[in-house]
C-alpha positions in Angstrom: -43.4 120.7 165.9 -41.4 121.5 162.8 -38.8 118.9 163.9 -41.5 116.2 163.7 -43.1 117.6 160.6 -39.5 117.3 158.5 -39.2 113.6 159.7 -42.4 112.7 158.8 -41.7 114.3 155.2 -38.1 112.0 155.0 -39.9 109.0 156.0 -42.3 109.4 153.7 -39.9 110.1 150.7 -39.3 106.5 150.0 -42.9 105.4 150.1 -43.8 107.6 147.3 -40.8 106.7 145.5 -41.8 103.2 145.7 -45.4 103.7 144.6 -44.3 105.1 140.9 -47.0 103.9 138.7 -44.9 101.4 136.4 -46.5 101.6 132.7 -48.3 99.3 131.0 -47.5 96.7 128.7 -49.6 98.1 126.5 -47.9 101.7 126.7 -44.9 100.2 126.7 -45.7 98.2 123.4 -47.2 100.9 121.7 -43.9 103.2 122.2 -41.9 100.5 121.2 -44.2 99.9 118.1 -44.1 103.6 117.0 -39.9 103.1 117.0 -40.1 100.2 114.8 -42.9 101.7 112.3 -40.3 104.7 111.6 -38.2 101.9 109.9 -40.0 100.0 107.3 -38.0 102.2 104.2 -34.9 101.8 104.2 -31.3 100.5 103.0 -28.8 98.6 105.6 -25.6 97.2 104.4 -23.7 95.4 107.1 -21.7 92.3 107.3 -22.0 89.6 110.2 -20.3 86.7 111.6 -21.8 83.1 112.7 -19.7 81.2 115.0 -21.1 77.7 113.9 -21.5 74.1 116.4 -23.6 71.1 115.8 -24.3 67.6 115.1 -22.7 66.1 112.2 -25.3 63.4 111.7 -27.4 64.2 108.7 -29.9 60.9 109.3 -30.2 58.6 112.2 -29.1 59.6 115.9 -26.3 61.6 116.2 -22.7 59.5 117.1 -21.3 60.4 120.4 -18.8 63.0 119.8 -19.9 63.5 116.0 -19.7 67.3 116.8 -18.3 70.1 114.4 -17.7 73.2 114.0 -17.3 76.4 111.8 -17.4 79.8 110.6 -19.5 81.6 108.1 -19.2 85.3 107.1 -21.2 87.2 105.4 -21.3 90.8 103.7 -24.9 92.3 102.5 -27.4 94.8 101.5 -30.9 95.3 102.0 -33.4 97.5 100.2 -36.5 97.7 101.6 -39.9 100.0 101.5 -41.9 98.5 103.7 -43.7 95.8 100.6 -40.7 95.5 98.2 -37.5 93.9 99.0 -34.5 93.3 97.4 -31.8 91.6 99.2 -27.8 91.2 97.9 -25.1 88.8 100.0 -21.9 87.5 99.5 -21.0 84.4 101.4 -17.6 83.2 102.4 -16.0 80.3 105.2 -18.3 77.2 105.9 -21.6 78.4 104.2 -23.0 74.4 103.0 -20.0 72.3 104.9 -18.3 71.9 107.6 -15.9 70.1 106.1 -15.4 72.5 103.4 -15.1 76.5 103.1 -15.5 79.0 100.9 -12.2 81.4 100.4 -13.2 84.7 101.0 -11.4 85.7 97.3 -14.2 84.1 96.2 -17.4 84.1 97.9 -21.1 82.8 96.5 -23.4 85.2 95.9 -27.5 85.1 96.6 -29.7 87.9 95.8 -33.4 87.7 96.4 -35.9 90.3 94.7 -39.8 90.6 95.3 -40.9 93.8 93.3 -44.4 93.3 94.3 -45.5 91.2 91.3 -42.5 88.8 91.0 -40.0 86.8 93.1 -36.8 86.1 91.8 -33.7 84.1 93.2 -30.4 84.3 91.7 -27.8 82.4 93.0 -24.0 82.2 91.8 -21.5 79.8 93.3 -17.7 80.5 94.1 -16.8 78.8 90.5 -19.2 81.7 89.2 -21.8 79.6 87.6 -25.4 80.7 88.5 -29.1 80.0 87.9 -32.4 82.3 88.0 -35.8 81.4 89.2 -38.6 83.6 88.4 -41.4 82.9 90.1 -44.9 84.7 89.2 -47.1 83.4 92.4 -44.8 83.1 95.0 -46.5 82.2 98.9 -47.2 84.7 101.4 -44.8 82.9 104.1 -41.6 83.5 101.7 -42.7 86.8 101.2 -43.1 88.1 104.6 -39.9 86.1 105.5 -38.1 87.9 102.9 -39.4 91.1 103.9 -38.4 90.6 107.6 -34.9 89.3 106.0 -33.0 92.1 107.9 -34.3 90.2 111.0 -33.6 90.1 115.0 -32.1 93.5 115.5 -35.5 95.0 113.8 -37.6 93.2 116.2 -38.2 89.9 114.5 -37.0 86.5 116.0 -36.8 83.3 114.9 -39.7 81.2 114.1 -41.6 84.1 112.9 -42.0 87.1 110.2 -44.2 89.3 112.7 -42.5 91.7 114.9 -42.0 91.1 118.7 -44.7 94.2 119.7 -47.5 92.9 117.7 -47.2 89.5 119.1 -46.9 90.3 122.9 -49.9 92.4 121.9 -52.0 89.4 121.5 -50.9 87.3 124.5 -53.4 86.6 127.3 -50.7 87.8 129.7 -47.8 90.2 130.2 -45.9 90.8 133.1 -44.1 93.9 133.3 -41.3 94.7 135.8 -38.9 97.3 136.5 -35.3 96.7 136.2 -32.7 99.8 137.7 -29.5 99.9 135.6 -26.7 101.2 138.3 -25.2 102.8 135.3 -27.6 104.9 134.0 -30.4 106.8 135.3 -33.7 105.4 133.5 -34.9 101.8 134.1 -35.1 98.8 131.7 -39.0 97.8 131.6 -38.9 93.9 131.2 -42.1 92.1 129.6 -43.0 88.7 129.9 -45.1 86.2 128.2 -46.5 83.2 126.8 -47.5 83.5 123.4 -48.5 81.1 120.7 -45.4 82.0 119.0 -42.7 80.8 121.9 -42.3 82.0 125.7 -40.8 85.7 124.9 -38.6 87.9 127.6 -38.1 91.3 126.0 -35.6 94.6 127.7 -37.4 97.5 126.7 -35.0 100.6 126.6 -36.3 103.7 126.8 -33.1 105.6 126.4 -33.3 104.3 122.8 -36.9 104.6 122.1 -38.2 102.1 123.9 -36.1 99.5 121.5 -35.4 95.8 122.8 -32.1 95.8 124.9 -32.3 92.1 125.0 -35.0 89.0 123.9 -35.4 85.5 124.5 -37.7 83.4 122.8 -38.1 79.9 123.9 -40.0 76.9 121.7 -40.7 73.8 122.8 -42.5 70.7 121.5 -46.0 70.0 123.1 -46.9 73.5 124.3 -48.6 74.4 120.9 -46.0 77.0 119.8 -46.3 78.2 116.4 -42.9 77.6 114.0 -43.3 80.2 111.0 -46.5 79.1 111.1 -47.0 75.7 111.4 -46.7 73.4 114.4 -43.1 73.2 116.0 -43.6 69.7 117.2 -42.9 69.2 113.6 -39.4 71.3 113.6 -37.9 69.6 116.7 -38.0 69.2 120.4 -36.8 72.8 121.9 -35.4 75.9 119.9 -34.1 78.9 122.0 -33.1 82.2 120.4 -31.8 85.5 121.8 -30.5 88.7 120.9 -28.5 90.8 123.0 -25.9 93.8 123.7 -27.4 96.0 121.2 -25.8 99.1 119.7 -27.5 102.1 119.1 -27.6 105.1 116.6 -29.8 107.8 116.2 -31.2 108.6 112.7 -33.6 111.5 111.6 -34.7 111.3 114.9 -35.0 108.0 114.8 -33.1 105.3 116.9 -31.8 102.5 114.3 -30.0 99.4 116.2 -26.4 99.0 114.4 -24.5 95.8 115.9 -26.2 93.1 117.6 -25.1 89.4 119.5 -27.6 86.5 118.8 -27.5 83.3 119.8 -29.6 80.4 117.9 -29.6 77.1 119.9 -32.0 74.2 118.2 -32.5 70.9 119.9 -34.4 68.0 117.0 -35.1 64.5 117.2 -32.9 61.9 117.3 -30.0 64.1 118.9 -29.2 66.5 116.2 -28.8 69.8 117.4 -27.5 73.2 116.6 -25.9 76.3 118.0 -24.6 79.3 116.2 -23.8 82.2 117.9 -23.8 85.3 115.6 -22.3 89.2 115.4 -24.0 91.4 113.5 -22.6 94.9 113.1 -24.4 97.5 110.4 -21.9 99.4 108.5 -24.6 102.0 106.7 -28.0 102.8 107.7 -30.4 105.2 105.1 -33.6 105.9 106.6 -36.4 107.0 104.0 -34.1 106.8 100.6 -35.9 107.5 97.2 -36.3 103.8 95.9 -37.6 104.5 92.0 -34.1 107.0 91.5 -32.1 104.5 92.7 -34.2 101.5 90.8 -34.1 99.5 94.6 -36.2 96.8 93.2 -34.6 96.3 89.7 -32.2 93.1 88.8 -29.2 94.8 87.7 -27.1 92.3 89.4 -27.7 89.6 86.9 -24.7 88.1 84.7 -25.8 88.2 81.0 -26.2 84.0 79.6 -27.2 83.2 83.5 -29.9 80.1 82.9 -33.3 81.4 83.6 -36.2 78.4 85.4 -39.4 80.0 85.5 -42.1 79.0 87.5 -45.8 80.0 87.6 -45.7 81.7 84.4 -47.6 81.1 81.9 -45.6 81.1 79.3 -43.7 78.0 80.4 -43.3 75.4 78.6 -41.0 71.8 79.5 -39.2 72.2 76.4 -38.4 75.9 76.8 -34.9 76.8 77.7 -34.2 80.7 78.8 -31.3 82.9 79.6 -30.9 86.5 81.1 -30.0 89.3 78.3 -29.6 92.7 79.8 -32.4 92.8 82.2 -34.8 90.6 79.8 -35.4 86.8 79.9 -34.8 85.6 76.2 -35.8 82.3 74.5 -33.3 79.5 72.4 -34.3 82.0 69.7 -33.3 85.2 71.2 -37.0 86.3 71.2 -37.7 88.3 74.4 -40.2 86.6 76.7 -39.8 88.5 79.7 -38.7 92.0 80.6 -37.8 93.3 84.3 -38.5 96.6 83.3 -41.9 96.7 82.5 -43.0 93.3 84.5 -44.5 91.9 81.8 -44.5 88.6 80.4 -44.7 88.1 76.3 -46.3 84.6 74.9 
């Protein structure tokens, strides 16, 4: 009796194995959610390279073999809280052209700043001549792309500035599956779906808080996909982006993704196409940093005599000509007319 009674326990221990409830998508989103809402303050600085192909036609159909390609580096700093951001990049290697790179010696520069009241854009070139725009009303698409500027590895893909949980939150539909990993004992938990914003496959990994180990968003023209908000019949034919082979660190108990692979293929009309494959490695992650000591979201980057465009401000006039004096914007005159510090504009 105790014979039969042990084999009927064995055979049974792959049955229940086999029936493990498999979570939800929405428990599965919601972890992965909680991961991504410990990192809205922060400073990254990292560097990245983009491996660059595509079509050299700028009008018309692309020429048969009128392929090129390039390489474009890029060193940078983000400052976030969640609201403000100020970004800071040097660029360096085929940034405009093809044809032509920038020496690393002597790399542009492009900083963007939105302090909550104002967006600013300074740009320098390699020859070191740069150019302000302060803008008083900017749009609510550049801002949210701006604030999602540190991008893919933070859970926000192309052709959108909302994060990866919150839009497979929405869709009708999510298929979740189990996936063993031979190497390590816990499972991936893929999720699939259609969604208004692309076709999305997403790796959960809940060895690193339920982060994406991998994505794939797919676009195409004629399924009603969204493209940063507008229709992507109106960007192209097909666009497919994914991120891969993610590294992890943990932070303040906090898991913080540090080096990334992406991959950015774009098919538009009339043959032109694109595909850039990109590394992405994170040299210095601060989780939480006190942004008023360290004036995060002040200009101080500025070269003094930079010209000054302002736009949305009323104090603007055609005739006006401005320049950047030690944090203010100053007139022909010399009169101050704008001051960083205190945000405030002076007729």
């Amino acid at each position: 009796m105790c014979k039969y009674t042990i084999i009927a326990i064995v055979c049974l221990m792959p049955l229940q194995v086999t029936a493990e409830k498999l979570p939800g998508a929405e428990e599965l989103l919601d972890r992965c959610g909680e991961s991504m809402d410990r990192l809205p303050s922060l400073i990254v600085k990292g560097e990245l390279q983009m491996n660059l192909r595509r079509s050299l036609a700028l009008t018309g159909p692309a020429k048969p073999g009128a392929i090129g390609t390039g390489k474009m580096y890029k060193r940078c700093e983000v400052r976030s809280d969640g609201q403000r951001v100020a970004q800071r990049s040097y660029y360096w290697g085929n940034v405009k052209s093809l044809k032509q790179a920038i020496p690393a010696e002597k790399p542009a520069y492009l900083s963007n700043l939105w302090d909550g009241t104002y967006y600013m854009r300074y740009s320098r070139g390699s020859n070191g001549q740069g150019r302000v725009l302060l803008n008083g009303k900017q749009s609510d698409y550049e801002i949210r792309r701006l604030q999602q500027g540190h991008a893919g590895a933070f859970g926000v893909s192309a052709g959108t500035t909302r994060r990866l949980d919150k839009i497979l939150q929405e869709a009708k539909n999510v298929l979740v599956q189990r996936r063993e990993r031979p190497e390590k004992p816990s499972p991936l938990y893929v999720l699939a779906a259609d969604t208004k914003h692309g076709r999305y496959t997403v790796h959960l990994d809940p060895d690193h808080g339920y982060l994406p180990a991998y994505v794939k968003v797919q676009l195409k023209a004629g399924q009603g996909h969204k493209f940063y908000g507008r229709s992507f019949d109106e960007a192209g034919l097909e666009l497919t982006w994914e991120l891969w082979n993610p590294k992890f660190k943990k932070i303040h108990d906090s898991w913080v993704p540090v080096e990334t692979e992406q991959r950015y293929q774009r098919l538009y009309k009339r043959d032109k196409f694109e595909d850039n494959k990109t590394h992405t490695r994170f040299t210095d992650i601060t989780l939480n940093p006190d942004h008023e000591a360290l004036n995060s979201f002040y200009p101080d980057d500025v070269r003094d005599g930079t010209p000054v465009f302002l736009r949305n401000v009323e104090l603007k006039r055609d005739s006006d000509t401005f320049t950047w004096r030690d944090g203010q914007v100053v007139d022909k005159s010399g009169r101050v007319v704008f001051d960083s510090k205190s945000k405030k504009a002076k007729k």
